[in-house]
N, C-alpha and C positions, 0 to 999 in steps of 0.2 A: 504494500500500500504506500502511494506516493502524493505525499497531501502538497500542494501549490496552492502558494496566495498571487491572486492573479491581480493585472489591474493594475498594480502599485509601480508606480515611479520615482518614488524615493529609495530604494534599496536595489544597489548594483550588486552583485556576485562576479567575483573572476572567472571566466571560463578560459580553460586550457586544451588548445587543440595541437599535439604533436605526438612523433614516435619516432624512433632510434632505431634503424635496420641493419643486416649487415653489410648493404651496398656501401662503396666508399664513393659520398656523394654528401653534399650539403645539407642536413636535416634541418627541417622547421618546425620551430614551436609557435603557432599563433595565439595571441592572447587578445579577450574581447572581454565589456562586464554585458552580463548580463540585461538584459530591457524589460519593458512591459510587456505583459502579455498580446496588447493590441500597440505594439509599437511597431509602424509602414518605416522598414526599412532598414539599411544593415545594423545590429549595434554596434556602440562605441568599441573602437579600437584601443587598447592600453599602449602608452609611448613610452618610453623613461626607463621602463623596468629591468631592473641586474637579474640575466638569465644565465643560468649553466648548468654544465651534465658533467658529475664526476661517474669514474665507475669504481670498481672491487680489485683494479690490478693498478689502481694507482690514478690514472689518469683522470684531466680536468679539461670540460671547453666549454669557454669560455663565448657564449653567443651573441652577436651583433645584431643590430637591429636596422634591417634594410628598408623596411616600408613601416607606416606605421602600424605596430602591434606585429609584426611578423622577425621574427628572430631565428638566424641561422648558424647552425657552427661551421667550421671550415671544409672547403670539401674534398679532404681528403679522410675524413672522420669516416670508419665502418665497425660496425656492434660484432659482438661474438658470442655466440650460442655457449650458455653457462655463465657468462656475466652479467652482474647485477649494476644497471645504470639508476643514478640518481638525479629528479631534477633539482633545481631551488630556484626560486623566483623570489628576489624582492622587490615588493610594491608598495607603496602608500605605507611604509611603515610595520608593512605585516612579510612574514618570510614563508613561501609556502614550501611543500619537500612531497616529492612522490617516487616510489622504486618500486622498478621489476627485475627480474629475471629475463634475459634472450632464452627464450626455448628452443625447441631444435623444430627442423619443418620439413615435411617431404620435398623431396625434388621432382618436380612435374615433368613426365617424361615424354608426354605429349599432349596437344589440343586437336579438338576437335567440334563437329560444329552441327547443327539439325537444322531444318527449317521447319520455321511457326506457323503454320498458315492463319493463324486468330492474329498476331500481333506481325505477319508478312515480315516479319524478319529471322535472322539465322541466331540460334539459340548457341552459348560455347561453350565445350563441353572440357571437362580435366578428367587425366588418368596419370595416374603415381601411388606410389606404394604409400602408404602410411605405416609409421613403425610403431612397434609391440608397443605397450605399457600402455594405460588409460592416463584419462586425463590432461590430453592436447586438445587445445582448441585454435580455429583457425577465422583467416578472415581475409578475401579478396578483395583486389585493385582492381579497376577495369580498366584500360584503355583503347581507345577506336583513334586510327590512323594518326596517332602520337597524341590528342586529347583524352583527358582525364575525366571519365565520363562518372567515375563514381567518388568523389571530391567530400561527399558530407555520409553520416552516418547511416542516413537513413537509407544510402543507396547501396551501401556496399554487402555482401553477402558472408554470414558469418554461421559455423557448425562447428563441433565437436567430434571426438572421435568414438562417444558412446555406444555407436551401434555397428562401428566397421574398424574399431582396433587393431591395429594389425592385419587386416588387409588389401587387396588392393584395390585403387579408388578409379574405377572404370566409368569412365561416363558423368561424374559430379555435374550436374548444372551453375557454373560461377555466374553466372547473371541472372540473379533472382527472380523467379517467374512473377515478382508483384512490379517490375520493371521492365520498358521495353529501351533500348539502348538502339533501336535500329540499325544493328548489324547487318550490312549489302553485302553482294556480290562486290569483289573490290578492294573490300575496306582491309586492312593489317588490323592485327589483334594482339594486345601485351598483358597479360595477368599476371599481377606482383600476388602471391601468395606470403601470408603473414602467420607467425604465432604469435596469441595474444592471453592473455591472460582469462581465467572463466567471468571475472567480473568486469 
């Protein structure tokens, strides 16, 4: 049960949107406060803020901030499966801190693709092994012909390995059938597959 007071414009909340892979490439934390419920249009962006990622083998980076509210480390930064990264943000006085664990992540050893006739476009399909032990949870990227077509949460596709542990993952649908992505004849397809934590 998730009780929200809706309406109010006096009380902002930090929201913190980023993640740490193990591509070695420029990772971004964007930072926004919170708005009203019937607030027309983006919310505020956070400027100012000391961001950085230490991890468990020592290391610290230190994030710059490119546009506002968008914070990047350097990019030759890449995560490793069994390291525990830390963030901290300080803002307005207050110090925030959040850690996980890099888990480990199957290697997708090929794609593949169906067509929809209800939504006229080509559905894309994953196969790769998932390794033994319960309790991996996962969660796709989507990209169409180098655009990032699933950018917010609500588009991206996320499961478990509750009922296929340790098998092989034949045919997965990573573009959520509550989404149509309009995948053509044409188009190039790039799936970043994630592990992420159960919460």
């Amino acid at each position: 049960k998730i009780e929200l007071r809706v309406g109010e414009k006096s009380e902002h909340y930090l929201v913190v949107d980023g993640m740490i892979t193990s591509d070695t490439t420029e990772h971004v934390v964007r930072l926004s406060l919170s708005g009203g419920f019937y607030l027309d249009g983006e919310t505020p962006r956070v400027s100012g803020a000391c961001v950085s990622i230490h991890d468990t083998r020592g290391n610290e980076y230190l994030l710059r901030e490119t546009l506002p509210g968008e914070y990047v480390t350097d990019n030759d930064v890449a995560g490793e499966v069994g390291v525990t990264y830390t963030l901290t943000i300080e803002y307005n006085g207050f110090s925030y801190h959040a850690s996980s664990t890099m888990k480990r992540v199957p290697e997708i050893d090929s794609l593949s693709y169906r067509w929809d006739n209800q939504l006229e476009s080509y559905r894309i399909l994953l196969y790769g092994q998932e390794p033994e032990g319960k309790g991996d949870n996962y969660m796709w990227h989507l990209y169409r012909n180098g655009e990032h077509v699933t950018p917010t949460i609500d588009k991206v596709q996320i499961a478990n390995d509750e009922f296929l542990d340790g098998n092989y993952i034949k045919g997965f649908e990573v573009d959520w059938w509550a989404h149509d992505f309009n995948f053509q004849e044409g188009d190039t397809v790039k799936v970043a597959m994630h592990s992420i934590t159960r919460e």
